[in-house]
Structure formats: C-alpha cells, structure tokens
N, C-alpha and C positions, 0 to 999 in steps of 0.2 A: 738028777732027774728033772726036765725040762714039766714047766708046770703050764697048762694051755685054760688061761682063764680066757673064760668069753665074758668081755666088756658091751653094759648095754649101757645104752644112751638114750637120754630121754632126747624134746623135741627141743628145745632150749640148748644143751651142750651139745648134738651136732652138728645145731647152726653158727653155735658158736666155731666149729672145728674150719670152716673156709669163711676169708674176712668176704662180706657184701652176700654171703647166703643167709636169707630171712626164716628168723621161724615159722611164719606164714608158707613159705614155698617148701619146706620141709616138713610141714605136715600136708601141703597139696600133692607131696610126693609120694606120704604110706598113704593119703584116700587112693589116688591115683594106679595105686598098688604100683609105681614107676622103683621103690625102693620095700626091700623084705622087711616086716615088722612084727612084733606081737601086742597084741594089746594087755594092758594088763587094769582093766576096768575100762576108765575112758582115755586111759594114760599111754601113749604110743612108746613102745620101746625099740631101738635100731638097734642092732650089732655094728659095730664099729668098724671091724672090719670088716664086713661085706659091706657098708656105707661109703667108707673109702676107695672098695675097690669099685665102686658103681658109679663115684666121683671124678676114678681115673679113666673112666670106660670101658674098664674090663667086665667080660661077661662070667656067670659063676660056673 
C-alpha cells in the first residue's frame, strides 16, 4: 500500500529546492498569496508539491 506523505517546507528549504531562488522572494511569494501556504505561528509552511508544480507553471 502506497503511503501519500504530504511534505511541508519551510521558507529556507524551498529556496533552497531551485539554485538562484532567494528566501526573500519566497516569502514575497506566500505574502503575495502568488504560492498556497499555512502559517503555523509566524512560520510559513509550503507543500512541496504544489510548490513545485507552481514552479513548473502548472495550474492546480
């Protein structure tokens, strides 16, 4: 049985996920609402997969 973990990411390990994308522009992206997030205090969490697919242009 296939196990479907959702991976979150904070603002630091996304940017790290494409070389020359800044942490700075990845959190102007969840103010932006340009990228889906949750907060979890003042701490922005991405899903990694919709992060990626929003990095390849695909729409959800």
């Amino acid at each position: 049985m296939a196990e479907n973990k959702i991976i979150m990411l904070t603002i630091k390990e996304a940017a790290a996920l494409v070389e020359g994308l800044t942490e700075y522009r990845v959190r102007q992206m969840c103010i932006n609402d340009q990228v889906p997030h949750i907060m979890a205090g003042k701490k922005y969490l991405i899903n990694k997969e919709t992060f990626l697919r929003y990095l390849r242009g695909e729409t959800a």
